[in-house]
Each structure stands twice: as structure tokens, then as C-alpha cells.
N, C-alpha and C positions, 0 to 999 in steps of 0.2 A: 285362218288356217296357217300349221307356221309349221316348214322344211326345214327339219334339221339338216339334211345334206341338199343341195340344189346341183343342178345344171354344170355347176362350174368344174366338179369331177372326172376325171377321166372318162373317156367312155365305156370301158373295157371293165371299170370296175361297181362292181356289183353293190346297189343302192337299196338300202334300206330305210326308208323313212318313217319318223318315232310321230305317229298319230295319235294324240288323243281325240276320241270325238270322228274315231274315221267311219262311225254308223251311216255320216250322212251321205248318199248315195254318190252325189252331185261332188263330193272332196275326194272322193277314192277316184272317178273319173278325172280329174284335176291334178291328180299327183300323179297318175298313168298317163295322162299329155305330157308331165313336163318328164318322162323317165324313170318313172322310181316304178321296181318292177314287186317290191316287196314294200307292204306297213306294218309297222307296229299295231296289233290290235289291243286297247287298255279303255276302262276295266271291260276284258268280255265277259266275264260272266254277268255282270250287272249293264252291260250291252247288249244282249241278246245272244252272246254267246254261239254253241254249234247252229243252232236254227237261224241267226244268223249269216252265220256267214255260208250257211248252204243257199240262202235265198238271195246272195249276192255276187255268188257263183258266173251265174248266167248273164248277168248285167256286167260284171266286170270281170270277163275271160282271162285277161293277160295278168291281174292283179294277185300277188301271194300275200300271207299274214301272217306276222307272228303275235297269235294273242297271249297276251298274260293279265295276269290278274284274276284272283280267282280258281286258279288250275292248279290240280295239285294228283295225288295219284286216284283217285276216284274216278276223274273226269279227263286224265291228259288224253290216254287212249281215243274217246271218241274225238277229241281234237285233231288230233294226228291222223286220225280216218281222214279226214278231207281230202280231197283233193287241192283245194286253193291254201293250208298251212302248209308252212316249208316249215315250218319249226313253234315250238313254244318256250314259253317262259314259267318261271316258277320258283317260287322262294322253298320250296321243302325240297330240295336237292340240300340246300345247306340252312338247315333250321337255327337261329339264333342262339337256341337255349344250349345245340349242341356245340355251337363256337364259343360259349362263353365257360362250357363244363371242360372245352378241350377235348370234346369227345369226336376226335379228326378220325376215327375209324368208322364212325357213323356216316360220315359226309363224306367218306371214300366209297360204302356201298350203298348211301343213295343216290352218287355222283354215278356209280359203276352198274344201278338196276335203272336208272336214266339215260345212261346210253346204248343201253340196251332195246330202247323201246323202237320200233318201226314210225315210218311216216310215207303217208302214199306220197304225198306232195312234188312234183320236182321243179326245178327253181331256175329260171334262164331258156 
């Protein structure tokens, strides 16, 4: 299991630690002893995804997530229904093909229907 931020942080400020592999119950427990009130979740869709993390809801109450991997606009929505995402991740806010075409007006209203989107979640 490996923290990218640890303990040594301020206490005031707001920890998010970058989990791969935080499926397994007993790690997410682990990283909620030592402080980290949020994880990175990756790959969730090929982790289990929303039925995940609604079934780990109740076993780890104080724990938030932000998964990526996989999410795109099909799927963010019911991400963001959760209660335990504070946030998600996602490469089609800024798509490659349009950074390489230069097409920075694309990447400004998928950047601008992205922050647009709700999130139940609240965080702290």
C-alpha cells in the first residue's frame, strides 16, 4: 500500500491519497486510521465501479473518492450521485485529438458542461 501524502502534513489541510487498488476493504480502513479523508479511486470502472463503491459506503462512513478511469459523460452522473464521491476524474474534459488539432474551443465547453455537473458528496 503506498501514501502519496502521509501524516507529516499539516493538519488543517485537506488529504487526498492517490490509491490504486483501494478495492480492498482492509486498505481503505488503513488509510482512514492514518488521516486521509479522501482516495483516489483507479481503474473504477474495471474495479467495480458505482456498485462498488455504494457497497463500501457503509463499511467505510468517513471515507470519500475520487474515481477515474473509465468515466466519461455516459457514466459521470451516476458517479456523482453518490454520496461517498467528492469528485471525479476524466480525460474527455480535454480530449487529445482536440489539443493536437488546436481545437481549445472544444476543451473550453467540455471544460464549461463539466463544471456544470452536480455532486451529492460533501467533503470534510
Amino acid at each position: 500500500m503506498t501514501y502519496l501524502l502521509g501524516n507529516s502534513f499539516a493538519k488543517d489541510f485537506d488529504r487526498l491519497g492517490s490509491r490504486h487498488e483501494c478495492g480492498r476493504l482492509i486498505q481503505g480502513g488503513q488509510a482512514g486510521a492514518l488521516g486521509f479523508q479522501a482516495l483516489k479511486f483507479f481503474p473504477a470502472e474495471a474495479a467495480g465501479g458505482v456498485p462498488f463503491l455504494k457497497s463500501i459506503a457503509g463499511p467505510l462512513p468517513g471515507l470519500r473518492f475520487c474515481p477515474t478511469g473509465g468515466i466519461g459523460p455516459a457514466n459521470v452522473e451516476s458517479y456523482l450521485a453518490l454520496p461517498n464521491v467528492v469528485a471525479v476524474g476524466g480525460s474527455w474534459v480535454v480530449p487529445a485529438d482536440a489539443i493536437r488539432a488546436g481545437d481549445f474551443a472544444k476543451v473550453r465547453d467540455l471544460a464549461t458542461a463539466a463544471s456544470r455537473l452536480k455532486r451529492a458528496a460533501t467533503f470534510g
